[in-house]
N, C-alpha and C positions, 0 to 999 in steps of 0.2 A: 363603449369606448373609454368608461372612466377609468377602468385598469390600465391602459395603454395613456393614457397622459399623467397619468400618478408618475408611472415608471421613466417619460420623457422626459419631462420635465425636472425630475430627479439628472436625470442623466446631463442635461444643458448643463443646469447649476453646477457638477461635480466638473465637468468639463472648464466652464470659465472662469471656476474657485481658483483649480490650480494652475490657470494661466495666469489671472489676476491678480489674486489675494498672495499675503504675506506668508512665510511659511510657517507661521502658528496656527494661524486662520483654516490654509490649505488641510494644515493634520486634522484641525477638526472636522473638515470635513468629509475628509479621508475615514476618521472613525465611523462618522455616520453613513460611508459607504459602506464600509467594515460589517453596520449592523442590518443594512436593507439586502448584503448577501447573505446575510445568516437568516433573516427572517424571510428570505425568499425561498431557501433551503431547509425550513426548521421543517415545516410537513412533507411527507413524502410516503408512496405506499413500499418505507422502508421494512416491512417485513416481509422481503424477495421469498422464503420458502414457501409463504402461504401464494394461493390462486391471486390474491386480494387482500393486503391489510393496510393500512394506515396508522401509524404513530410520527409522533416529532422525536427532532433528535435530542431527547430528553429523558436523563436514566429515571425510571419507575414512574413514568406518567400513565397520558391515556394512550391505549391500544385498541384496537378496533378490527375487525376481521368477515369474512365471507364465508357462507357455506353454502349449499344447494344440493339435490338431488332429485332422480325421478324417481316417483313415490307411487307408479302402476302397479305396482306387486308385492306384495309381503316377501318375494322369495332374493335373496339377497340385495335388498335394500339399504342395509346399515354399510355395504360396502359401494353401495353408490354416493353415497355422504362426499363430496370435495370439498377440503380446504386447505390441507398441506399441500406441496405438489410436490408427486411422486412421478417415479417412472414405471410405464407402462400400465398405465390406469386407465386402459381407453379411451386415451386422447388421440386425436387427426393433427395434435398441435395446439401449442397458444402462444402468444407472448404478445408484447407490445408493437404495433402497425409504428406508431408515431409516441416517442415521449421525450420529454427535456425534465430535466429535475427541477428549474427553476420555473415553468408556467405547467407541467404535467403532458396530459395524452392518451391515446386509446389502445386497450388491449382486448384483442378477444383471443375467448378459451374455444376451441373448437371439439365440443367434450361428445365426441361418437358415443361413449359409453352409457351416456346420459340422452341420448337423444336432441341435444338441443345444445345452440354454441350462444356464450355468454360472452356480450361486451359492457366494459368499464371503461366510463370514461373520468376521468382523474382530473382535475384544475384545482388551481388555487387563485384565489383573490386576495389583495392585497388590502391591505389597509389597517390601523390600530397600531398599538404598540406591544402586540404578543402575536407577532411572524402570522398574522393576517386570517384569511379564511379560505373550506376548502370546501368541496362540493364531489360527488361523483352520480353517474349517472348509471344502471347496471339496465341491462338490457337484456332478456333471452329470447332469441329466436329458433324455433323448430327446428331441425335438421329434416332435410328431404326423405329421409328413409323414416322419419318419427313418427311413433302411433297417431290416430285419426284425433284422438282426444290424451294427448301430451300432459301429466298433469307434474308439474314441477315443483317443491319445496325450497321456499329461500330463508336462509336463517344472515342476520348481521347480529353484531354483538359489541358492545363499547364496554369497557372495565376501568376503571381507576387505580393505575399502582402507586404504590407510594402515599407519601401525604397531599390529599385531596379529595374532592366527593364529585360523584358523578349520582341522577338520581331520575327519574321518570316524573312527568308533569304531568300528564294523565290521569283524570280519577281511574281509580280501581273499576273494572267492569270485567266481570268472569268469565260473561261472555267473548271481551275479546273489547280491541278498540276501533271506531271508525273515525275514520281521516287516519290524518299524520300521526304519528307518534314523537312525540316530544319530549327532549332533554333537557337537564341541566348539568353544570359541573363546575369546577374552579379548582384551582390548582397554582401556586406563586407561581411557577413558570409560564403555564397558559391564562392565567388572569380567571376570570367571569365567563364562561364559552355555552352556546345553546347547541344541540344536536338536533337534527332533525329528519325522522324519515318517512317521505312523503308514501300518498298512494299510489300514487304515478297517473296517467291519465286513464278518463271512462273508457278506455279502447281495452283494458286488463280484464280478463276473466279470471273468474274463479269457479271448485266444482258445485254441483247444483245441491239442494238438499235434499239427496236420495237414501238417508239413514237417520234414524232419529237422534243419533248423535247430534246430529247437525243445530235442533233445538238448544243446546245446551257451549255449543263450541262451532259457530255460525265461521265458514270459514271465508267468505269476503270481508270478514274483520282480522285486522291485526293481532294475534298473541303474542302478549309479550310475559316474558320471567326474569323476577330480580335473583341474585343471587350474591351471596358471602364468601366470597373467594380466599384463600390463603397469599399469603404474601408471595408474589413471586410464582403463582399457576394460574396464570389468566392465556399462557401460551398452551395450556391443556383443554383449553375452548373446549374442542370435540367430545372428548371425554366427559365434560361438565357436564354440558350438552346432551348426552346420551341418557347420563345418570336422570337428570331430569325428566326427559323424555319417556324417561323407562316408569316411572312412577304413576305418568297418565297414561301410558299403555296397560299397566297391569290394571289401572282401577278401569279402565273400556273392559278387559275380558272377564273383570268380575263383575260388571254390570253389565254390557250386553251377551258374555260366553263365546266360546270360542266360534262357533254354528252364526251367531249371526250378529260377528264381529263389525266396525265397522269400514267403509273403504280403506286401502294403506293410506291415501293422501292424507284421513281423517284422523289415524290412528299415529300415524309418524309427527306428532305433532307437540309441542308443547304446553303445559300447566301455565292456565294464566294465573300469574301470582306478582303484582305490584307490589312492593316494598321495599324496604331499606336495603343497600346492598352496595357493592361497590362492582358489579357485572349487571348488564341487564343485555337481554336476548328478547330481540324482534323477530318474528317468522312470519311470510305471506305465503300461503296457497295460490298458485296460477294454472291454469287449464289453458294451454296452448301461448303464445307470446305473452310476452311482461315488459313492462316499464316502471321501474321511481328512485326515485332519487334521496342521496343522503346529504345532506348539508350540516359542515360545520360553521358555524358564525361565531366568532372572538365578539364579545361583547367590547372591547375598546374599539372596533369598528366605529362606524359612522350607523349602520345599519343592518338589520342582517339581510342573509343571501336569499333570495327567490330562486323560484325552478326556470324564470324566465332571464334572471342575471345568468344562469348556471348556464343555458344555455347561448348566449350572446358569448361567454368565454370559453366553451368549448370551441365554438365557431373560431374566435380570436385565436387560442394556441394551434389548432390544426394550421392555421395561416402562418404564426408565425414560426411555426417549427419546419415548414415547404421551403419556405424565403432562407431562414436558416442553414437550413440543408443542402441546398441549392447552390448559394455560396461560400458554404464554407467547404462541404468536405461531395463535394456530387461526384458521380461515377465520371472519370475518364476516356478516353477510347479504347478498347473496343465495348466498353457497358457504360456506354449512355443513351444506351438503346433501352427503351420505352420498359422489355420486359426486366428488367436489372432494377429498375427503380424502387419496386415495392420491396425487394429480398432485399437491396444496401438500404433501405431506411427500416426496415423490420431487424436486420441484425444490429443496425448501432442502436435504436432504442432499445432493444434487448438488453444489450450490453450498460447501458445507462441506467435503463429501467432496474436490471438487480443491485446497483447501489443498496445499501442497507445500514441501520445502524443499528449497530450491538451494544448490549453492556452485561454485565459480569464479573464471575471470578473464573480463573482458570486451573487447572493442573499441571504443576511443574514440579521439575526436581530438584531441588537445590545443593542436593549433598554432595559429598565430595569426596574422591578416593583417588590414590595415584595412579591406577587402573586405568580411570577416564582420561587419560594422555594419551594413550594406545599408541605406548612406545614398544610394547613388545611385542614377538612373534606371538600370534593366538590372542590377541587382545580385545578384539570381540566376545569370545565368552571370557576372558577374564573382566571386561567391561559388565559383563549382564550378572556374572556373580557378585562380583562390586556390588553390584546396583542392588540385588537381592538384599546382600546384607546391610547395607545404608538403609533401606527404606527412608528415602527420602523425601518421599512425594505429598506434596500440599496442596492448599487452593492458594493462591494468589489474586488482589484484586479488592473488591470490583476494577475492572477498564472500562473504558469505551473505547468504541472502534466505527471509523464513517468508512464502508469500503464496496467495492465493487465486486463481486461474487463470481466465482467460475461456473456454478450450474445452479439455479435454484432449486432442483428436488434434488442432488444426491450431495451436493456443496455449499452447502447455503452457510458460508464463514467465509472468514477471512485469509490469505493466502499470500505470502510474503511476494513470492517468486511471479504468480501469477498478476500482482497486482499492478508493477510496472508494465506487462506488457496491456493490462486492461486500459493504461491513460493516456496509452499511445495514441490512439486514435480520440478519446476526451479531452486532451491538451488541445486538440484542433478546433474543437468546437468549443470549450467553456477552460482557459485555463483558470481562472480562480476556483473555479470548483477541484481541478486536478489537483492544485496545492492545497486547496482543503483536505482532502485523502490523505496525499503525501504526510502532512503534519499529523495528520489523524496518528496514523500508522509510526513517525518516530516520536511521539509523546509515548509510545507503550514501552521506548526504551527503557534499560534497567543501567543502572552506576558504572557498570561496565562495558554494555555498548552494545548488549543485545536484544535482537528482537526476535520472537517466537515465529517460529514459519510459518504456523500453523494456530489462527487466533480462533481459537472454543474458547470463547466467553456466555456463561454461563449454563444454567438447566437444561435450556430448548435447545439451544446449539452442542450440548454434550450425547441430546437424544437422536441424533443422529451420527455420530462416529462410535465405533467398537472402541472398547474400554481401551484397549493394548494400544491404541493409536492416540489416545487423550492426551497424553504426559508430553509435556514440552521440556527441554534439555536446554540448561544455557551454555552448553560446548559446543552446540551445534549449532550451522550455518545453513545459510539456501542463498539461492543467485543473488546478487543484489541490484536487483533490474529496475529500481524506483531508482536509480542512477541514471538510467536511460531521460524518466522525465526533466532531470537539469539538465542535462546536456539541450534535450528539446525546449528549453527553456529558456537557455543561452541561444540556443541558435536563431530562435525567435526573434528574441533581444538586439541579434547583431543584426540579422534582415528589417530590423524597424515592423515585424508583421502587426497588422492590425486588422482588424477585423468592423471598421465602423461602419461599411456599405451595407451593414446588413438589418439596417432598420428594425432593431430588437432593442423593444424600451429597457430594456435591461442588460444593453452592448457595454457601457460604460461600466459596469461591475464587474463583468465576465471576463472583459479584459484589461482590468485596471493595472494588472502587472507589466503588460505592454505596451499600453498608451503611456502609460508615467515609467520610467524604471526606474524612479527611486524605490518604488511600490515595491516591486522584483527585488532590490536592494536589502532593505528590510529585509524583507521576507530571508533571504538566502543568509545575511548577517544574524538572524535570530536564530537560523536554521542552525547556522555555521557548526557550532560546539556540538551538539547532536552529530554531524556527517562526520565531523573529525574524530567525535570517541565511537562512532561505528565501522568507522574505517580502518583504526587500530586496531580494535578489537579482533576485525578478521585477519589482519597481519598477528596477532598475538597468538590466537587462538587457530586458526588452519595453515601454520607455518609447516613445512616440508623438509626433511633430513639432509640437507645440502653435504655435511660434513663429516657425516660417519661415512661417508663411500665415495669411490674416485668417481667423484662428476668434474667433468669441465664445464663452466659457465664461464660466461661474461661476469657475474656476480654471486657471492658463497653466502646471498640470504633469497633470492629472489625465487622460490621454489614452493606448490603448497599442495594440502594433503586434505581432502575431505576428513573431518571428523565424522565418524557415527557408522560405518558400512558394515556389511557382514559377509556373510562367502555368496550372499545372493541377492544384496540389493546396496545401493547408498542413497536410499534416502534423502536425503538434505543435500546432495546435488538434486535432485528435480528427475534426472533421469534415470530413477530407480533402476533396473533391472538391465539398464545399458551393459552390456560385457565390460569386465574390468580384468585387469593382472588376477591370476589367482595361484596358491592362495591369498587371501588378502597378506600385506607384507604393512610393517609401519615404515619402510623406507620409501611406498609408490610416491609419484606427485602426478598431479591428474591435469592435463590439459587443458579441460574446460574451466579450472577451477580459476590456474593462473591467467587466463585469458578474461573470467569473470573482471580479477582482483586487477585485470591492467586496461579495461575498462572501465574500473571504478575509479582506477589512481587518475587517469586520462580525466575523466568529470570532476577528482576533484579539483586537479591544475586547475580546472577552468571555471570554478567556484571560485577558487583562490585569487585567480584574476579580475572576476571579475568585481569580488568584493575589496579588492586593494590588499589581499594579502599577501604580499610579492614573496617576502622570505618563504613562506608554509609553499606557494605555489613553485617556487624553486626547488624546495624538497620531494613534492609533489613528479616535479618534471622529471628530477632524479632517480626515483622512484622507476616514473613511465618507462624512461632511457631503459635501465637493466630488465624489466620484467618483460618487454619486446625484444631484446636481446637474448635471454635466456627463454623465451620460448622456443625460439629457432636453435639454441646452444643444448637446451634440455629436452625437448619434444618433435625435433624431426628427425625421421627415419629417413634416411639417402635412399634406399631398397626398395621402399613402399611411397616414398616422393610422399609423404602424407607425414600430420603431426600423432603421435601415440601418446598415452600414458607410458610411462617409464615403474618398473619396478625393481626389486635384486634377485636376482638370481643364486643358486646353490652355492655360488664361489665368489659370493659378497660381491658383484657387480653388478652396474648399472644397466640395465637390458631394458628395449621400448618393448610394450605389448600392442599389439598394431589391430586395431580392428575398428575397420572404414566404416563411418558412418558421421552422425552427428559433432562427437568428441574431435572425429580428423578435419574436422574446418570449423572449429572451435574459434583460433586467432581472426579466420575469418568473419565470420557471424560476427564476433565483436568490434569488428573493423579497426583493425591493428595491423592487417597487411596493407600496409598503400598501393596505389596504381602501379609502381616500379618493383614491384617486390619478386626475388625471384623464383618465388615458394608460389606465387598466384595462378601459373599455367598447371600447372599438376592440380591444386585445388578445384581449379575449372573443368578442367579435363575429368576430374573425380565426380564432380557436383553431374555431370552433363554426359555420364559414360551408364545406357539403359542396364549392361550388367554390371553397375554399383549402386549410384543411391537414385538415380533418374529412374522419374515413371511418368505414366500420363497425367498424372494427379497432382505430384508432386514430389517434394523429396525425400526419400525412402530415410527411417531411426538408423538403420542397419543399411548394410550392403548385400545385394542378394549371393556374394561369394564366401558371405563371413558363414563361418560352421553354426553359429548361435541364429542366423536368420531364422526370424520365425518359431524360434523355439521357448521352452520354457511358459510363462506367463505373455511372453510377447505383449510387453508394453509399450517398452521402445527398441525391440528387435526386429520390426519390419515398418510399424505402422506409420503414418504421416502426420506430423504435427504441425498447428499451423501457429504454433509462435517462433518455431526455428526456424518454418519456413521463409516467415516474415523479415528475419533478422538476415536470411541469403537476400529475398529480396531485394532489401535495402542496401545491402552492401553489393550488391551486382549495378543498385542503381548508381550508387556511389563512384565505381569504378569507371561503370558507365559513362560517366558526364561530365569524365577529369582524363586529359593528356594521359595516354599511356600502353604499351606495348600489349595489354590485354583489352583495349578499351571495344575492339570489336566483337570480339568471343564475349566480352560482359554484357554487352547489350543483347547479342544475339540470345544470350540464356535469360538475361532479365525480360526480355520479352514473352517467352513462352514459356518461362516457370510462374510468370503472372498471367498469362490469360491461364493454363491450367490450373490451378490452386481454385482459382475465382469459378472458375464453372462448372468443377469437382462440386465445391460447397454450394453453389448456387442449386444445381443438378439435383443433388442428394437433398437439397430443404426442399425446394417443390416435390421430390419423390415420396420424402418423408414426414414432412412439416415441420422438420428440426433441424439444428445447428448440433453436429455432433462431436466427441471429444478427442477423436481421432478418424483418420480416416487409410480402408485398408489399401495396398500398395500396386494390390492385381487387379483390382474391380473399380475404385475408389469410391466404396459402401460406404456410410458412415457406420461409425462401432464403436462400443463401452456407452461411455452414459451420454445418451439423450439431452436435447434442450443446454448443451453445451455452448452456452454463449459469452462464455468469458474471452481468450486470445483466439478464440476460431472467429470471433467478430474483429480480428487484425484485417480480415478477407474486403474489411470497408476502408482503411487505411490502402491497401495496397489496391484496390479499386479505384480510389482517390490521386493514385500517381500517377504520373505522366506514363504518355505513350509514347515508347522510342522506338516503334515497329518502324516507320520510317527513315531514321536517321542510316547513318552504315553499317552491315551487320547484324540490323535488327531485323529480319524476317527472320527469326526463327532458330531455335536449336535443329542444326543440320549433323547428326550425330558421326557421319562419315568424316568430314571438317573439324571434329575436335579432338 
C-alpha cells in the first residue's frame, strides 16, 4: 500500500496548497504537480507496434522489447518468431483486458499460431526523482489444442540509445546463467537504473537433456548476448537477433551435422557471449507454462522492486483501474449487462494502451511552384509535374510525438484526423493526459501554421508505410478534429465536472484542469497563438473561389476547397475515395470541409471567451455567423433536400454534385444545424431511410442509391465507419435533449443507431477477437485492417451515454414513421 499513499497524500497536499497558500506558493506547487504527471507518464509500453515493449518518453534512451516462439520443429520456425505485430499471423486476438497509462495493466496475446497465449502484466511504481520504477510480469499458458510437450522460446532485450551505458552484472559463464539476470545502466535522464530478469518460480520447466548439446548450452540456464548496435537500429531487434542466432546454429551443424542435429528448442537459440555492448539479449527455454518477471528499479528509489512488491501492485492497478472504470465511463442501458463489461473495458484500454511515443526525422516537401495553388483546370497533374521538377523533398526534424495510434500492426503513427476522435472518450477518463497529446501534437507546428497529417517520424515508423505515402505537403490539410477536445474541454469547465469520487491516488493530477480552471486557463492562454496561426493558416490555405462565378452567399469569402485531390481520391479530407464533382474543377467547395472549418471557428469563439479574448472572439463569432449561413446559401440542393459539394459546370456555373452519404450531413455531424433548423427533417429522414445510408449496423459512407455504391476501392463507398458514426450519434443526442420540432424523430433514431453500432462491434470482437477498421453494411463483418482500436473504440463513449429508450419517441427507428 506504499504506492497508494505516496500518491494520496500527494494529492491532500495539492488540494489544500491551492485552497490555502498564496498564489506563488500555489504555482509552486502546481509545478510539482506538473512533474509527478510526467513522471507518472515517463514509462510506458510506448512501443504499441511491438506485442510488448517498454521505453520512456525520452528521445534516444533505453528501449526494451519481447519476442517468443514455438520452437517444436525446424520447419517454419523463424516465422513463428513474434515481436512486431502484424496482421494475420495466427492470432485468436490480443490486446490489453485492463490498462491506464498512469498505474499500467494486463494484456494477453492469444497467439493460436504458437500454440500458447501470452499475458503481460505492466506496473509502475513510484518513487525517486527519474519517473520512478516499473516491473512486468509475462506469463505463457498452453492453449487447449497445444502439443503434449509445448516447448516455447522467450527472448527480451534492453539496448541504450543515445548517450548512456547499459551493461550485464553477471560473470561470464558459457554455459549460460542461473538465477536472475542482472543489469546495470545510466543515462542523465534516467539517472543510475538496475534491470532485472528473474527466473520466475520452481513451477517453470524447461527441456530435459536428451542431446549432448545440452553439456555445453544447459538450457534451464539463462543465455544471454551482448551486442554493438549502430546508432538508431535497436528497433531492428529481430534481425540482430537472427544474425546472432544464425552463428550458433551453423557452429551446432558443423559440430554435431546435419543427421544428428540437435532438438529445434536447442538449436534456435543464442551465443552466450557477455561483454561490452549497448544491447544485450536474455533468452529462456520453457516446456509447457512459464512465469518471470522483469523489473526496472531507478536507483534514486528508496529501494529496489521485488517480485513480491511487483505483485501487491499488480493486484493494486487491476483495483484501481475497476473503481476507475466504473465511475467514470461504465456501460449505460441497454449494456450494463454483465456480458458488455469485459469488451467496453478491453476496447478503451486498447485504445489507451496504443498511446506511443515517437521521435525522429520526417519526409516533407518544402518547395514551391504556382502549380501547387491548383487554380487551374488539370491541376492535379500540373501539380505532380511541378513536383517532379522541384524535387523538393527532405528530412525534417528530429520531433517527437506523444500520441494514440489507430492500429498497432498496420498504423502504428501518428494521425492528425484520427487523433481527436481517439480523446474523445480519454478526456473522460484522464484529461491531463488528453492535453498532454493535444500539446504533443501542436508543438510539431511549423511558422506557418501547419501540421503534417500524417507523423512518420523516423526509420522504424518509415518501415512500415510505402515510399509514395512518406512525404508530407505543407499545403495540405486533414479534419481538425483535436478542436472537438476544447470544446470538450470547455464544456467540462462550464458543468464544474470533476471526477474526485473515484478514489485514484492520482485523481488530483488527472484532473487538475478541472478542479482549479486556472490550470485549464493557462494551459489554453499558452495554447492560444498555436490555435490562432493554425486556424489561419486553414482559412489562407483551403480558401474556395467565391468570386470568379455567380454564387450567391450570405458572404463572398466564406467558401473552401480541399487542397491535394486527384480524379480519384482527396486524401487529406480523410474520406479518400468518397465520390466527388468530376472532373476535378479548381472552382468545387466541399461541404465537409466548410463544416470542418465552422466547427473549428465555433471552438475557437469559445477559447476566445473563455480566455478573455473578447475582440478575437467577436471576430471569431463573425466568422461562425457567415460560414452557417453559407453553408445552407452554398451547399443545399432544394431537389435532393440534402447538402452537396458544388462544382462548375461547362457554361462557368455553379452546379451542386449531390451524392448522399457521409458529406450530406456533414453541417450536421458537426453540429451547426440546431434543433429549429429547417434543413433537420430531411437530414433525419436521409440518416433513418433503409434504402439510403440506414442499416442494421449502422450508417452506411454511401447510399445504397448512389451509382458509386460499392464500387471502385470501396473505402468510403458503402462501408461503416465508426467515427462518423459517433459524430451522428452525438448530434442525434443533442437534438434529443433540447425543445424542438424534431426532438422525437432524434431520440427515436439516437436510440437504435446506438444500440446497433454497439452490438455490431461488440458481435464481431467476440466473433473475431478484434476491433475492426470498418465494418460492412450487409452483414456488419468487420473488414480491412484488424485490431483497429483507434475511433472504433468511440463504441465505449457512446456506450457511456445515456439511455433515452424511455423518454417520447424513443423505442426505436420505426422506418414507416419517418
Amino acid at each position: 500500500m506504499l504506492q497508494l499513499w505516496r500518491f494520496s497524500a500527494l494529492g491532500i497536499l495539492l488540494s489544500l496548497f491551492s485552497v490555502v497558500l498564496g498564489e506563488d506558493t500555489a504555482q509552486s506547487v502546481l509545478s510539482e504537480n506538473a512533474k509527478i504527471s510526467n513522471d507518472s507518464m515517463l514509462w510506458g509500453p510506448y512501443r504499441p507496434n511491438l506485442y510488448f515493449g517498454v521505453r520512456p518518453r525520452v528521445p534516444k534512451s533505453l528501449m526494451t522489447g519481447l519476442m517468443w516462439a514455438k520452437v517444436d520443429s525446424f520447419q517454419g520456425v523463424q516465422n513463428n518468431f513474434r515481436h512486431t505485430c502484424e496482421q494475420h499471423e495466427g492470432m485468436a486476438g490480443y490486446g490489453w483486458d485492463e490498462y491506464d497509462v498512469r498505474h499500467g495493466g494486463r494484456q494477453v496475446i492469444y497467439d493460436a499460431g504458437n500454440s500458447i497465449d501470452i499475458t503481460t502484466e505492466f506496473v509502475k511504481i513510484p518513487g525517486g526523482q527519474h519517473g520512478g520504477s516499473w516491473g512486468v510480469r509475462v506469463k505463457g499458458s498452453p492453449r487447449e489444442d497445444a502439443p503434449a510437450r509445448l516447448m516455447s522460446t522467450v527472448l527480451f532485450y534492453a539496448g541504450m540509445e543515445g548517450f548512456g551505458s547499459i551493461s550485464v552484472q553477471n560473470e561470464r559463464d558459457d554455459l549460460g546463467i542461473l538465477g536472475p539476470v542482472n543489469m546495470e545502466g545510466s543515462s542523465n535522464e534516467l539517472g543510475d537504473f538496475k534491470l532485472q530478469i528473474t527466473e520466475g518460480p520452481n513451477t517453470n520447466s524447461h527441456p530435459p537433456p536428451n542431446h549432448k548439446s545440452y553439456e555445453e548450452k544447459p538450457l534451464d540456464r539463462a543465455m544471454v548476448a551482448s551486442l554493438q548496435v549502430p546508432e538508431g537500429a535497436i528497433w531492428q531487434a529481430k534481425s540482430l537477433i537472427f544474425s546472432q542466432m544464425k552463428e550458433g546454429i551453423d557452429a551446432m551443424i558443423a559440430q554435431y551435422g546435419q543427421e544428428n542435429a540437435p532438438p529445434p528448442w536447442a538449436t534456435f537459440t543464442i551465443t552466450n557471449d557477455i561483454k561490452e555492448g549497448n544491447m544485450h539479449v536474455v533468452q529462456r527455454v520453457f516446456e509447457g507454462p512459464f512465469e518471470f518477471d522483469i523489473i526496472y528499479s531507478s536507483a534514486s528509489a528508496q529501494t529496489p522492486v521485488t517480485s513480491d512488491e511487483l505483485s501487491e501492485a499488480i493486484e493494486e492497478t487491476t483495483t484501481h483501474f475497476g473503481d476507475r472504470f466504473k465511475k467514470l465511463i461504465a456501460p449505460q442501458a441497454p449494456f450494463n449487462k454483465s456480458k458488455y463489461q469485459g469488451f467496453a473495458k478491453s476496447m478503451f484500454s486498447n485504445l489507451i494502451g496504443g498511446i506511443g511515443y515517437f521521435y525522429g526525422d520526417s519526409v516533407v516537401d518544402r518547395s514551391y511552384a504556382p502549380e501547387y495553388e491548383e487554380e487551374n483546370e488539370g491541376f492535379w497533374q500540373e501539380t505532380a509535374e511541378a513536383r517532379m521538377r522541384q524535387g523538393g523533398i527532405r528530412l525534417e526534424g528530429p520531433s517527437e510525438l506523444f500520441t494514440s495510434i489507430p492500429s498497432r500492426p498496420f498504423f502504428p503513427r501518428g494521425f492528425l484526423w484520427d487523433e481527436g476522435f481517439h480523446l474523445v472518450p480519454i478526456a473522460d477518463w484522464d484529461m491531463d493526459l488528453t492535453l498532454e497529446i493535444v500539446r504533443s501534437w501542436f508543438n510539431l507546428m511549423d511558422e506557418d501554421g501547419w501540421i503534417g497529417r500524417e507523423q512518420i517520424l523516423g526509420q522504424e515508423a518509415r518501415s512500415k508505410v510505402p515510399q509514395e505515402f512518406q512525404v508530407q505537403y505543407p499545403h495540405y490539410a486533414n479534419p481538425p478534429t483535436l478542436f472537438l477536445i476544447f470544446e470538450s474541454l470547455i464544456d467540462k469547465l462550464q458543468e464544474k465536472s470533476s471526477t474526485k469520487g473515484t478514489n485514484d491516488p492520482l485523481e488530483s493530477i488527472r484532473s487538475a484542469h478541472l478542479q482549479n480552471p486556472d490550470i485549464a486557463m493557462e494551459y489554453l492562454r499558452n495554447l492560444y497563438p498555436l490555435l490562432k496561426r493554425h486556424y489561419f493558416w486553414f482559412r489562407k490555405t483551403q480558401w474556395g473561389d467565391m468570386k470568379s462565378y455567380d454564387r450567391e452567399a450570405f458572404s463572398t469569402k466564406e467558401g473552401y476547397r480541399w487542397r491535394g485531390r486527384d480524379t480519384r481520391h482527396i486524401l487529406p479530407s480523410g474520406l479518400d475515395d468518397y465520390p466527388r464533382p468530376q472532373p476535378p474543377h479548381p472552382g468545387e467547395l466541399h461541404t465537409d470541409l466548410i463544416s470542418w472549418i465552422g466547427m473549428m471557428t465555433r471552438s475557437m469563439r469559445r477559447i476566445a471567451e473563455t480566455v478573455g479574448e473578447i475582440d478575437d472572439a467577436k471576430e471569431f463569432a463573425g466568422y461562425e455567423t457567415a460560414i452557417v449561413r453559407n453553408i445552407d446559401d452554398l451547399h443545399w440542393d432544394k431537389k435532393e433536400k440534402t447538402y452537396c459539394d458544388a462544382t462548375i459546370d461547362d457554361y462557368e456555373e455553379s452546379v451542386h454534385v449531390c451524392h448522399k452519404g457521409y458529406i450530406s450531413i456533414f453541417p450536421f455531424l458537426t453540429g451547426l444545424l440546431p434543433p429549429d433548423s429547417p434543413r433537420l427533417k430531411s437530414i433525419l429522414d436521409l440518416i433513418s431511410d433503409p434504402e439510403e445510408l440506414w442499416s442494421n449496423y449502422g450508417l452506411r459512407s454511401l447510399s445504397k442509391n448512389d451509382d458509386f455504391y460499392g464500387t471502385g476501392e470501396n473505402y468510403w463507398r458503402s462501408p461503416i465507419w465508426m467515427n462518423m458514426n459517433y459524430l451522428a450519434v452525438k448530434s442525434l443526442h443533442d437534438i434529443a435533449i433540447q425543445p424542438g420540432p424534431q426532438k422525437a424523430q432524434a431520440t427515436s433514431i439516437y436510440t437504435s443507431l446506438r444500440k446497433n453500432l454497439v452490438e455490431n462491434v461488440f458481435n464481431e470482437w467476440e466473433r473475431t477477437g478484434f476491433a475492426w477498421e470498418q465494418y460492412n453494411p450487409e452483414t456488419g463483418a468487420g473488414q480491412r485492417t484488424q485490431h483497429f482500436t483507434g475511433w472504433t473504440s468511440l463504441v465505449v463513449k457512446m456506450m457511456a451515454m445515456p439511455d433515452l429508450s424511455g423518454s417520447e419517441g424513443g423505442e426505436g427507428v420505426v422506418h414507416g414513421e419517418l
